[in-house]
N, C-alpha and C positions, 0 to 999 in steps of 0.2 A: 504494500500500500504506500503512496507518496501522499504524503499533507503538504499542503503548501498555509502558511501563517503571512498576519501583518502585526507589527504592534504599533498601534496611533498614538498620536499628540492631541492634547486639549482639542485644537481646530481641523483634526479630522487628517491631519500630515500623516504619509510610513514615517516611522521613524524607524522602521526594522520589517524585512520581508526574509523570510525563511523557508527551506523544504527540510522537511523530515521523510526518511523513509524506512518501513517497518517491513521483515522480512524476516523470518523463522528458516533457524540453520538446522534440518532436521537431522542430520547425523551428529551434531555437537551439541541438539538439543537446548539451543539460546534460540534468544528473540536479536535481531540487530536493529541497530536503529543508525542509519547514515543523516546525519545533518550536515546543513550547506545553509551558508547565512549568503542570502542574496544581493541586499544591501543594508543599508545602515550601522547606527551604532556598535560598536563590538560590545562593548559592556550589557546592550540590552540582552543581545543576543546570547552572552553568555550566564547571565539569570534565564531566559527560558530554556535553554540547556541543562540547567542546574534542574529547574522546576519540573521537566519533561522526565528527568533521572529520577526523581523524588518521587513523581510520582508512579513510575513503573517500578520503583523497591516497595510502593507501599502497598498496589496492585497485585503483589505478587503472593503467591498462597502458603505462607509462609515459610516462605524460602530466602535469603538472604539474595538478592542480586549482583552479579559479579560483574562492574564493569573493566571493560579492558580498552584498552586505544589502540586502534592498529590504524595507526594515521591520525591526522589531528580533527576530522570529523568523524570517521568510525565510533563506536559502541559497541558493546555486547550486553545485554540483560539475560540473567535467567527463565530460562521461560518457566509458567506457569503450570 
């Protein structure tokens, strides 16, 4: 699955456009999650990064989620 995001300004400005894409490695049994900050901010984009992460460890059925970096937008989560 690819998500595409925006995050606005007071008057309706990107101040951040982002893809996410979500993809299950079924031999290693993780979920991956590739992000790509399109434009804007970097700092904003690395809060919805943080928050995107927080929320699939808290998603996850209790299992601790492992992230890994294999490149500077790669992911790996636990899957479910």
């Amino acid at each position: 699955y690819t998500l595409r995001g925006k995050v606005r300004d007071d008057i309706g400005g990107a101040r951040l456009s982002f893809e996410l894409e979500v993809c299950r490695v079924p031999r290693l049994d993780v979920i991956g999650i590739r992000r790509k900050r399109l434009k804007g901010d970097a700092w904003i984009y690395k809060r919805v990064c943080e928050e995107v992460l927080r929320l699939a460890q808290c998603s996850s059925s209790g299992t601790s989620p492992t992230s890994v970096s294999s490149g500077p937008t790669a992911t790996q989560v636990a899957a479910q």
